[in-house]
Rosetta silent file (secondary structure, phi, psi, omega in degrees, C-alpha in Angstrom):
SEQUENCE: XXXXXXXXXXXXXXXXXXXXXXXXXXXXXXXXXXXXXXXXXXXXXXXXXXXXXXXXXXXXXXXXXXXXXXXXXXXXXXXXXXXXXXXXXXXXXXXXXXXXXXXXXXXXXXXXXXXXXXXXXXXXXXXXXXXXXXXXXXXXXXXXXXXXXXXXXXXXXXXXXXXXXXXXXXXXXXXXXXXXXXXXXXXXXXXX
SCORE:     score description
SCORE:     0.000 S_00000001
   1 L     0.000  111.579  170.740  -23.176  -12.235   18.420 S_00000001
   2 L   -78.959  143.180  133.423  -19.382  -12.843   18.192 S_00000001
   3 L  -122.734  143.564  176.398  -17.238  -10.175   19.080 S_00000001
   4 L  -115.278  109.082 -155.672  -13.470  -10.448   18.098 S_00000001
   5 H   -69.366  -12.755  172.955  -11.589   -7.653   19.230 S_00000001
   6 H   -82.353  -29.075  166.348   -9.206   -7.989   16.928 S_00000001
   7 H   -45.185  -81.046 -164.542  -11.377   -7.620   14.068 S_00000001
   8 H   -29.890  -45.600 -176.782  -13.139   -4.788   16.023 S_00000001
   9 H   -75.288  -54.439  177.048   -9.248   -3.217   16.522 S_00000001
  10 H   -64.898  -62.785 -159.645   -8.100   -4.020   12.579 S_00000001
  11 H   -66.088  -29.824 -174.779  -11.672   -2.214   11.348 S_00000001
  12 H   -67.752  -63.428  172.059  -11.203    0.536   13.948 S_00000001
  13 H   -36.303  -45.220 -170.526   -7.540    0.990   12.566 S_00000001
  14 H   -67.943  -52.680  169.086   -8.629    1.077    9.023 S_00000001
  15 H   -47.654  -52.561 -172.279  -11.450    3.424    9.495 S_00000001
  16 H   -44.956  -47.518 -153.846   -9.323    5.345   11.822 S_00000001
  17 H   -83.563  -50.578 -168.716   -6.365    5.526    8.814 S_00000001
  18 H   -48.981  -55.680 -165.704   -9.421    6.369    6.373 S_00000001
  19 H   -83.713  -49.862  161.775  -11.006    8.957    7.783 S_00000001
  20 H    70.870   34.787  166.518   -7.416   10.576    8.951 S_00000001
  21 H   -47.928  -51.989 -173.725   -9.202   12.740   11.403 S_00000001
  22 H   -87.226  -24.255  174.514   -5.974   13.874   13.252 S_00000001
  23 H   -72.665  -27.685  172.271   -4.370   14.268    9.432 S_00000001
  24 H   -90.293  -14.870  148.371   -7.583   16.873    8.671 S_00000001
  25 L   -34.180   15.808  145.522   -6.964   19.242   11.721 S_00000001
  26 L   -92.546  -32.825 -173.376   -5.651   21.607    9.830 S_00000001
  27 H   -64.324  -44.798  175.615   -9.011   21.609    7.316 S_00000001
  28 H   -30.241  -75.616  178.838  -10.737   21.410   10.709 S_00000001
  29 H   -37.639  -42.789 -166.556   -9.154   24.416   11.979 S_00000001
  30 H  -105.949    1.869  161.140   -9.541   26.252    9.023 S_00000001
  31 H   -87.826  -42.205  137.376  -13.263   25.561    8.462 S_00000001
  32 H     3.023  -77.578 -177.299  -13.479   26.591   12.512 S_00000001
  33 H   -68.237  -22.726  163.673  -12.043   29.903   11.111 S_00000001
  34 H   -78.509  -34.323 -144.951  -14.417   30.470    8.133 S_00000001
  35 H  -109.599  -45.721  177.725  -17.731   29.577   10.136 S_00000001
  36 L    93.769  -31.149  175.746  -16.685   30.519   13.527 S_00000001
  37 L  -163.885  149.061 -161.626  -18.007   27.249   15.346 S_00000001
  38 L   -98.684   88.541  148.300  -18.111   23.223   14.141 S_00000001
  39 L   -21.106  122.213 -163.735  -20.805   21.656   15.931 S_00000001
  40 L  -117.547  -18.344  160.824  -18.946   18.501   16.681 S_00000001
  41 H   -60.623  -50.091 -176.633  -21.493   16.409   17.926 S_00000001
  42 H   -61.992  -29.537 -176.195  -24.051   16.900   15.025 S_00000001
  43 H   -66.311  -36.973 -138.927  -20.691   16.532   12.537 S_00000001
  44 H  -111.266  -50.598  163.185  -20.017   13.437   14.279 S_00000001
  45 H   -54.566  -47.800  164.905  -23.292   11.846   14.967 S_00000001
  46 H   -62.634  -21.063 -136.755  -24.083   12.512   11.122 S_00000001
  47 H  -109.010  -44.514 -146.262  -20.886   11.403   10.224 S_00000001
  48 H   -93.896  -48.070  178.659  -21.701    8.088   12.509 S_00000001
  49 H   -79.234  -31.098  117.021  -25.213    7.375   10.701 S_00000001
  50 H    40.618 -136.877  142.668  -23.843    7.600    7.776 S_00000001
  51 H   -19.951  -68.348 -173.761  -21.719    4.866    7.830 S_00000001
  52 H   -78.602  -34.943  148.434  -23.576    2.658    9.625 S_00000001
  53 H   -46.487  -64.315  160.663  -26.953    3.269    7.076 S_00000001
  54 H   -21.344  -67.282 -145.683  -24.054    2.396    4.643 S_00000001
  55 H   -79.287  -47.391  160.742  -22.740   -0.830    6.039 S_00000001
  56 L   -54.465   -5.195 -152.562  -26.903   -1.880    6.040 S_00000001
  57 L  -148.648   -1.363 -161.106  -27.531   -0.640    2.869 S_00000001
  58 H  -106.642  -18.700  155.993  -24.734   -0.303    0.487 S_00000001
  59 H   -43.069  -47.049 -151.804  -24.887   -4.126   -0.548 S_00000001
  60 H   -81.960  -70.727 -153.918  -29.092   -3.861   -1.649 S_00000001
  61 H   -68.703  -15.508  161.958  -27.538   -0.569   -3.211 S_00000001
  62 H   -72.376  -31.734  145.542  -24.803   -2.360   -4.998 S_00000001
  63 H   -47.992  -68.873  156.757  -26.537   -5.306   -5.986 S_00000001
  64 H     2.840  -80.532  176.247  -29.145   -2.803   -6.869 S_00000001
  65 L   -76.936    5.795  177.816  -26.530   -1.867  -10.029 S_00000001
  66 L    74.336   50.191  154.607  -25.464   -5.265  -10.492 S_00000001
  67 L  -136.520  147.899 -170.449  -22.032   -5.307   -8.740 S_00000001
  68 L   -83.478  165.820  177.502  -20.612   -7.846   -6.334 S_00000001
  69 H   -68.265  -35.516  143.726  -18.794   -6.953   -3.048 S_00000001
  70 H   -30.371  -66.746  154.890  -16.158   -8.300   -4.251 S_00000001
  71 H   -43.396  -71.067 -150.635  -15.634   -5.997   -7.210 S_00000001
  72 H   -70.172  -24.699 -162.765  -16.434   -2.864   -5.147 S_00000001
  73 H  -110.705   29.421  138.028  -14.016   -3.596   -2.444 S_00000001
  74 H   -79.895  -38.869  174.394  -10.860   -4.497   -5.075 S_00000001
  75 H   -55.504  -45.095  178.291  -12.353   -1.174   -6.563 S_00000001
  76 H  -108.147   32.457  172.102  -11.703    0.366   -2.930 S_00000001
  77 H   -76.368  -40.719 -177.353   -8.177   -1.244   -2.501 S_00000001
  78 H   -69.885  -21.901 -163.824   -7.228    1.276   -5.406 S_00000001
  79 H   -69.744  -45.233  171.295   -9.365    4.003   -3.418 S_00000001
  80 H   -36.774  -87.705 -153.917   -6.849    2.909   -0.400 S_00000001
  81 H   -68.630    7.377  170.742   -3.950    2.928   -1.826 S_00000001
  82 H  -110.950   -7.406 -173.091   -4.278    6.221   -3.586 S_00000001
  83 H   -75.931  -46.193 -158.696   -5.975    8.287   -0.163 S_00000001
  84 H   -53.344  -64.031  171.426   -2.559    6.333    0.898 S_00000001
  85 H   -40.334  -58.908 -157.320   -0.347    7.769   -1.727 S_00000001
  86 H   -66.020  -35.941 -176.814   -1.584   11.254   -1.061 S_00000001
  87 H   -82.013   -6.077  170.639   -0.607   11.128    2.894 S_00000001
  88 H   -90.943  -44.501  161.074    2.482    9.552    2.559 S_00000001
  89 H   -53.269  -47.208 -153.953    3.308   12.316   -0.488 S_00000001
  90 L    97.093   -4.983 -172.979    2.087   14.701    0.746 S_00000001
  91 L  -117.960  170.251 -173.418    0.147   15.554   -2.370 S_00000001
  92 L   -77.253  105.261  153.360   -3.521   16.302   -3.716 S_00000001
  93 L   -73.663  -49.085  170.310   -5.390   13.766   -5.812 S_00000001
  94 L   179.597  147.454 -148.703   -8.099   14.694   -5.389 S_00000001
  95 L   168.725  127.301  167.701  -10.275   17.056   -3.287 S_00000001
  96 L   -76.346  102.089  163.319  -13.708   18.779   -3.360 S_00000001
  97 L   -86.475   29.442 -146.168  -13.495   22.235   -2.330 S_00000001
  98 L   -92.987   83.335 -172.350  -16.864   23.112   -2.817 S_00000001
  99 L   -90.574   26.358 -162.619  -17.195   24.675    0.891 S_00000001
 100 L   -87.405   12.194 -154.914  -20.501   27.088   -0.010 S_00000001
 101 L   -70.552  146.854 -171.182  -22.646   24.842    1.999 S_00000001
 102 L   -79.642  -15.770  171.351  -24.519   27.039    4.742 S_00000001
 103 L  -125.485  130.718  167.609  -23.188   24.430    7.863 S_00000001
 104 L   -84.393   -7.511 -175.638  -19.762   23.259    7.973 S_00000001
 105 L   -68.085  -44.610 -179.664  -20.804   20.474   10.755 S_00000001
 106 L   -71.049  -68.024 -171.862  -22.871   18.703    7.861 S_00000001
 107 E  -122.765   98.827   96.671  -21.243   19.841    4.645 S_00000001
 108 E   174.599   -5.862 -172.934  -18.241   19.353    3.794 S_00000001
 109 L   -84.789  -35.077 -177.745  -17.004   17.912    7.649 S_00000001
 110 L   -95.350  -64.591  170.784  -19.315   14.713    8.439 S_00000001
 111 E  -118.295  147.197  -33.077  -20.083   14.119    4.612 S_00000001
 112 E   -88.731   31.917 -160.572  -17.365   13.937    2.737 S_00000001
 113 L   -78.592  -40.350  170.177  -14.515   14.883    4.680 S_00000001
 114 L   -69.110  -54.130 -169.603  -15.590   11.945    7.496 S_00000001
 115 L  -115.689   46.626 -158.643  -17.745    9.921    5.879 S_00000001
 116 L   -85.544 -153.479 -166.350  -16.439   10.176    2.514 S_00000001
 117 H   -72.347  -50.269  171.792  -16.042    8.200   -0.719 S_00000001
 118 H   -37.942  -32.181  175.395  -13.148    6.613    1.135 S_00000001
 119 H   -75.491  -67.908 -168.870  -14.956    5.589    4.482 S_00000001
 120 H   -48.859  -35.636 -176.481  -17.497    4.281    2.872 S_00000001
 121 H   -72.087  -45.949  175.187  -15.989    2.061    0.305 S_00000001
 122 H   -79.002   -3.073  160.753  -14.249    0.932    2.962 S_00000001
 123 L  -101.051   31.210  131.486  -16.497   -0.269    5.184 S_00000001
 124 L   -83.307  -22.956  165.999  -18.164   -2.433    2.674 S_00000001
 125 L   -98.834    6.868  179.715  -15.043   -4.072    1.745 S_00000001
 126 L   -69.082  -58.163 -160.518  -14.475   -4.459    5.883 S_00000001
 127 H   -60.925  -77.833 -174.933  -17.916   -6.042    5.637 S_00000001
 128 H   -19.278  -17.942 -144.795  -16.489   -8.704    2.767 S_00000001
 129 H  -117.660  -57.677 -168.695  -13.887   -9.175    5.457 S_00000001
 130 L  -130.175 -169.085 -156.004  -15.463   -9.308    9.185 S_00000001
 131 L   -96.672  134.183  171.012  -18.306   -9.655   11.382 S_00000001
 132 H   -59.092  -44.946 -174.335  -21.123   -7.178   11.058 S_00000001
 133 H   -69.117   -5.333 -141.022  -20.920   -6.444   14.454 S_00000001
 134 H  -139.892  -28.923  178.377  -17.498   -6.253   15.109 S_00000001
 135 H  -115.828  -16.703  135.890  -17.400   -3.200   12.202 S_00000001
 136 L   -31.623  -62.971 -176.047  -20.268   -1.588   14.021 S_00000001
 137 H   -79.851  -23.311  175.531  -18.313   -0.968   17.361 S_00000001
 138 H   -64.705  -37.048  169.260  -15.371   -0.090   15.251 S_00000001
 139 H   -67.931  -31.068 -175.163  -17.325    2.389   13.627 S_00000001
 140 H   -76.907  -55.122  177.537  -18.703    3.888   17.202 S_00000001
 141 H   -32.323  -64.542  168.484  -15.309    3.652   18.468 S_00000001
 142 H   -88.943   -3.229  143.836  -14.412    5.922   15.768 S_00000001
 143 H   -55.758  -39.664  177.296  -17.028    8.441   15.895 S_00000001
 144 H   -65.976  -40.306  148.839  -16.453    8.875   19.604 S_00000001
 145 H   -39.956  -40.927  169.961  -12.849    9.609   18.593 S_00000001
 146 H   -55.608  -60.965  169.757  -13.858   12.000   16.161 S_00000001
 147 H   -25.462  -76.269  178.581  -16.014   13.977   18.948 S_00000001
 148 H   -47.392  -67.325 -172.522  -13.059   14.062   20.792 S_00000001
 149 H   -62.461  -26.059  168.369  -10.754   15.630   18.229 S_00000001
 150 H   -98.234   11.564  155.630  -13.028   18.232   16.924 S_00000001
 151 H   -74.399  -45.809 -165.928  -13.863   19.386   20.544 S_00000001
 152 L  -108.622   41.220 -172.236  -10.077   19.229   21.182 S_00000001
 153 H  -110.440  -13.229  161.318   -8.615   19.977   17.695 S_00000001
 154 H   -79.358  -17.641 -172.736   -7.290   23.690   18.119 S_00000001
 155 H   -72.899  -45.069 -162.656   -5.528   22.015   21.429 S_00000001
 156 H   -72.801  -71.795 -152.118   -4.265   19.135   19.624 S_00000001
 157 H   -44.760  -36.487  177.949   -2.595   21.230   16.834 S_00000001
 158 H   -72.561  -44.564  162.569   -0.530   23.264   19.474 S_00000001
 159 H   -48.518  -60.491 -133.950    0.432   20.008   21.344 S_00000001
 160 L  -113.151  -86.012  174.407    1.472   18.000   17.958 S_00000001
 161 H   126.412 -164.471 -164.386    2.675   20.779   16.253 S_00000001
 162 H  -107.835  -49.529 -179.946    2.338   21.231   12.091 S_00000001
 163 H   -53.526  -65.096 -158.450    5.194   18.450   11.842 S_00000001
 164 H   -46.829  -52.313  178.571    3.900   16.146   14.717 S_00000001
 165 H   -48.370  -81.491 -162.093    0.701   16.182   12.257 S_00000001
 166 H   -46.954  -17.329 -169.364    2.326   15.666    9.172 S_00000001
 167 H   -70.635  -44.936 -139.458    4.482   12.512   10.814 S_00000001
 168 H   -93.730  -48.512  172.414    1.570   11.111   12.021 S_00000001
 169 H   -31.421  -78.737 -161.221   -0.324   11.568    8.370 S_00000001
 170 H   -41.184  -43.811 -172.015    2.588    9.726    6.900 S_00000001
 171 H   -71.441  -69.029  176.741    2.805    6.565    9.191 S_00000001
 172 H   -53.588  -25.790  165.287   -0.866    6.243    8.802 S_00000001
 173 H   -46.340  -84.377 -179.008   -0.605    6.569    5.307 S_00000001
 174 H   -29.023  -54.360  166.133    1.874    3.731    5.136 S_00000001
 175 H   -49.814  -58.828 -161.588   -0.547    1.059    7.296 S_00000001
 176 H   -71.833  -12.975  143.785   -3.187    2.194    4.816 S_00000001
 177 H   -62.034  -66.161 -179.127   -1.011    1.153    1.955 S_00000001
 178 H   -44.049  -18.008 -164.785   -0.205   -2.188    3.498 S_00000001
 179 H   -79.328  -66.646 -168.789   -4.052   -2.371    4.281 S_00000001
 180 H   -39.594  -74.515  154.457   -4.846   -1.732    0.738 S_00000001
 181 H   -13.559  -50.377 -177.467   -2.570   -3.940   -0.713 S_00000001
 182 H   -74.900  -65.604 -174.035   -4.107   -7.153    1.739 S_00000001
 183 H   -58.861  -68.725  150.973   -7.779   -6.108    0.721 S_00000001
 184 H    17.654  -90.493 -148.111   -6.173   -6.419   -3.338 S_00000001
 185 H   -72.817  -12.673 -174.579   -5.201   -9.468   -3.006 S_00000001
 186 H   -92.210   -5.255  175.197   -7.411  -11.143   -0.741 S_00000001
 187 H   -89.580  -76.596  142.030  -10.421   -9.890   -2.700 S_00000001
 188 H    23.649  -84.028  177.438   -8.872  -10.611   -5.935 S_00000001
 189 H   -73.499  -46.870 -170.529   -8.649  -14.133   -5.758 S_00000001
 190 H   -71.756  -22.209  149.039  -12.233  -14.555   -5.007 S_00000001
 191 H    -8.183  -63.206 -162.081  -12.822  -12.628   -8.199 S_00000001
 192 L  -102.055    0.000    0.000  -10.802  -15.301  -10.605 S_00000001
């Protein structure tokens, strides 16, 4: 077992920038108010298993259809750079709103608002990238963050403020271009 914290700290970042947990505290908030209460462990735990049943499972299923990792994770450099686009615009790309699900902890907040197309894709091109193990604790790392912010996410928003959010969207947006961009080209190459 290696572990290299910087890896563990770049996958944690990415994920972190993916998932945009403190950028969805408003969706949070406002699923909070349709439902009346998030379980945030079970969103978070579910959210966490996931992922990690991904990162085991989405090669066999990708292989499965005959595509390499390569190909999927230049496919989720564009996925990057357009979740990227939308938080540095400010605008909608795309978004499910299909909230009729009878729990909001499962459906739509741990899959796909957490653990979305975006998360996912990206920790399979992480995996093209780093140490299984090392995108594991990065992954824990950021469930246990999650916990924390939707325990403490009506708290946060009055601390932060509607701007303090949106600032914080943008600047992660912007890493998660540059991220995007790196996985492109480094991906890419092994392609040709």
């Amino acid at each position: 077992m290696q572990l290299n914290f910087k890896e563990i700290f770049t996958a944690f970042m990415v994920l972190f920038a993916v998932i945009d947990i403190v950028g969805n505290i408003p969706i949070i908030i406002d699923l909070r108010k349709k439902v009346g209460h998030i379980q945030s462990e079970k969103a978070s735990l579910i959210a966490g298993v996931i992922m990690i049943v991904f990162l085991f499972l989405g090669e066999q299923i990708l292989s499965l259809i005959g595509i390499d990792v390569n190909s999927f994770a230049v496919a989720g450099a564009f996925i990057l750079f357009f979740i990227a686009l939308e938080m540095i615009l400010g605008i909608t790309l795309y978004k499910d709103e299909d909230n009729t699900a009878l729990t909001a902890s499962v459906f739509p907040l741990a899959f796909p608002l957490i653990a979305g197309p975006g998360s996912l894709t990206t920790l399979l091109s992480l995996r093209a990238e780093f140490r299984l193990e090392n995108i594991i604790i990065a992954v824990i790392i950021n469930v246990i963050v999650i916990y924390i912010v939707l325990k403490t996410s009506s708290r946060i928003e009055r601390v932060i403020g509607k701007n303090g959010i949106s600032i914080i969207r943008k600047i992660f947006g912007v890493v998660l271009l540059a991220i995007a961009v790196k996985l492109f080209a480094h991906n890419i190459k092994a392609l040709f």
